[in-house]
C-alpha positions in Angstrom: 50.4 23.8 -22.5 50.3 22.3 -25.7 48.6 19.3 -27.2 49.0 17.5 -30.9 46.5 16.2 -33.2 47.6 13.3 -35.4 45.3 12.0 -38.7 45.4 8.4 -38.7 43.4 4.8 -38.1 42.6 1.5 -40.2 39.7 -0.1 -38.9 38.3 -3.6 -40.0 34.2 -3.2 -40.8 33.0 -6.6 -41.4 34.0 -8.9 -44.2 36.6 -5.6 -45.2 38.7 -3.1 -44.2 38.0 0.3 -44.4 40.0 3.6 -44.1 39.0 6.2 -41.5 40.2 9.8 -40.5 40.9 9.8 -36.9 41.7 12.6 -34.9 43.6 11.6 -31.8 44.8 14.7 -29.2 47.2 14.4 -26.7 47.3 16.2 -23.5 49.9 16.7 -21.1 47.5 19.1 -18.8 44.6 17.2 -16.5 42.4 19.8 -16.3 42.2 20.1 -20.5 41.6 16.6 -21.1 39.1 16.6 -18.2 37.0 20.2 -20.0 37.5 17.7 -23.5 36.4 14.5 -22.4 33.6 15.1 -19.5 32.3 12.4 -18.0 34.6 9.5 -17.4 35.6 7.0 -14.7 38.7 7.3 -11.9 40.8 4.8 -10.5 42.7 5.3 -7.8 44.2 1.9 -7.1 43.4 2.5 -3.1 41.2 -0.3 -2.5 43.3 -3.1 -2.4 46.8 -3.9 0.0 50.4 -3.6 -1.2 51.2 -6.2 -3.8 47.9 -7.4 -4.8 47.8 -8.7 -8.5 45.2 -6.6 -10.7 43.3 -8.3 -13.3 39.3 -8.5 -13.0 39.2 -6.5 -9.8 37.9 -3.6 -11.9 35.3 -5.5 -13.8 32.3 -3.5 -12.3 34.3 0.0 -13.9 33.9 -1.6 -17.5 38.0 -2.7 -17.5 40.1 -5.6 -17.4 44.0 -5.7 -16.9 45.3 -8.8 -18.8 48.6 -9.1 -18.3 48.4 -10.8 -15.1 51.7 -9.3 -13.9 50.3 -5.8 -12.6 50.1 -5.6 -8.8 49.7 -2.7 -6.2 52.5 -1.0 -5.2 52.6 1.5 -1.7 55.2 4.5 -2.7 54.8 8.3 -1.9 56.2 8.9 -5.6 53.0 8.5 -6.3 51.9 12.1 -5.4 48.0 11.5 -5.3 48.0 9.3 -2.8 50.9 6.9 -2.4 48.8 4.1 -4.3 49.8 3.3 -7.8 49.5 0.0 -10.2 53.5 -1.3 -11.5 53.9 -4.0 -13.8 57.4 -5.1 -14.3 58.1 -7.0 -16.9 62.1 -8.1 -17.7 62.9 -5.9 -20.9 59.4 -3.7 -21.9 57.1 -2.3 -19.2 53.2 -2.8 -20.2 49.9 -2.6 -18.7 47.1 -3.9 -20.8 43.3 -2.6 -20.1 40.8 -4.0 -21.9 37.2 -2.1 -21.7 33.9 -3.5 -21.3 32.4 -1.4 -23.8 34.5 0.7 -27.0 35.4 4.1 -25.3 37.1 7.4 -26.9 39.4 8.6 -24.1 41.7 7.4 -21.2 45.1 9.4 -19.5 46.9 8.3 -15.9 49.3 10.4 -13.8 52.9 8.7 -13.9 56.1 8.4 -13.1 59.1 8.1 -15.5 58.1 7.4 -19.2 55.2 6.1 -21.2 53.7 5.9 -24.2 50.7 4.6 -25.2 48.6 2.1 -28.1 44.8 2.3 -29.0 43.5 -0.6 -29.8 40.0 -1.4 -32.0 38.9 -5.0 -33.0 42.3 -5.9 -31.9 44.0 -3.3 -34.6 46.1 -0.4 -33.3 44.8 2.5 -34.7 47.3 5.1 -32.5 50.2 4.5 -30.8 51.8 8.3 -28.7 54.8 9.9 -28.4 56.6 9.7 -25.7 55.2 11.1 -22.2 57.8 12.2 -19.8 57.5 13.6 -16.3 59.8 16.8 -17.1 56.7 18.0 -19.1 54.4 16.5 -17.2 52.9 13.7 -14.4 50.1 13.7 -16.7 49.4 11.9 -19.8 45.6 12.3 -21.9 44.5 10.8 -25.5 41.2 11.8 -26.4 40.0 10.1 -30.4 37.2 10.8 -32.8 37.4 6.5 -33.1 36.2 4.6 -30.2 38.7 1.8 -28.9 38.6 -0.6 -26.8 42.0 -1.9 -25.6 44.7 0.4 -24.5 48.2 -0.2 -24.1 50.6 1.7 -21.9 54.5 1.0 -22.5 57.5 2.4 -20.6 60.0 2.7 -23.4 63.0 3.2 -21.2 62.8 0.5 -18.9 61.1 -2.6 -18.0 59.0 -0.9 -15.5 55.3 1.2 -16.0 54.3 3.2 -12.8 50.8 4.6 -13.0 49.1 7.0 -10.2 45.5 7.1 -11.0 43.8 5.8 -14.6 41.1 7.7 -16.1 39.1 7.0 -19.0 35.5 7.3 -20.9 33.0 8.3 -21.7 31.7 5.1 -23.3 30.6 5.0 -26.8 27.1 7.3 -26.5 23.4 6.1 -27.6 23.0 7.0 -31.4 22.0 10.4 -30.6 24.4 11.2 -28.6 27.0 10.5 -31.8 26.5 13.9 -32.9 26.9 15.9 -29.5 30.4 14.1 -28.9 31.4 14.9 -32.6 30.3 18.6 -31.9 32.4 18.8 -28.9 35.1 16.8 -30.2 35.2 19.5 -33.1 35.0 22.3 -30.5 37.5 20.9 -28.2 40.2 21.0 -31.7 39.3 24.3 -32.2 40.9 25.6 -28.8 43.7 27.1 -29.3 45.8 25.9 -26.3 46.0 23.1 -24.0 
């Protein structure tokens, strides 16, 4: 498997705006982003019926869905369980999640094509290539800059179909800053993915 590193990221610090190196790595293998990212939080979309609108349902997880238009859709083309979360919009396919608190990593299983935007202080500071389900079902970013909004786009239609969301761990107590860096550093050092 293979996974990309891109150097990028503007990021507004106060009363200015300052310029940092961001390492951002994409994975299109579950088990590597899970080794890379350690703790973080699953949703499985299970708890609630068919057709249920998402929006502060998942407040207690630390996210918020703000597009108002995602619901709960019943389908076994969602292999995990034959729960996913579908927003259909007319032209361009999004789902919105807003965290609680700035985090460095989120992915989701899928079906059909996505991409995705990171979001800090309401500035992108990534937006993906493409993730298509001939490579994989699975779709990982993992930064060296927290965020906290992500944005995940279907570019093909107006349609985003997501299996289960993963994402975290939150932004660490200051001395944890250096452990995530060290294994942030380790995890680009691996050769394959």
């Amino acid at each position: 498997m293979r996974r990309d590193s891109i150097i990028i990221a503007t990021l507004t610090i106060g009363p200015f705006t300052s310029t940092v190196d961001a390492a951002v790595t994409r994975y299109i293998n579950k088990a590597s982003w899970q080794g890379a990212t350690g703790q973080h939080t699953t949703i499985t979309f299970q708890e609630y019926p068919e057709h249920t609108l998402i929006a502060e349902q998942y407040a207690s997880h630390g996210i918020h869905l703000t597009d108002g238009n995602d619901y709960i859709r019943l389908d076994n083309s969602f292999l995990n369980d034959g729960t996913g979360l579908v927003s259909s919009d007319v032209i361009y396919g999004i789902i919105t999640f807003q965290f609680t608190q700035p985090t460095y990593a989120v992915a989701c299983e899928f079906l059909g094509d996505i991409d995705m935007q990171l979001y800090a202080n309401g500035e992108m500071i990534y937006q993906s290539n493409v993730f298509d389900t001939v490579q994989s079902r699975f779709g990982g970013l993992l930064s060296t800059v927290p965020f906290d909004m992500a944005v995940i786009r279907d570019p093909s239609d107006g349609s985003v179909n997501i299996d289960d969301l993963y994402f975290g761990p939150p932004i660490p107590a200051a001395g944890g800053l250096g452990l995530l860096g060290v294994a942030l550093l380790v995890s680009r050092r691996s050769r394959a993915v």
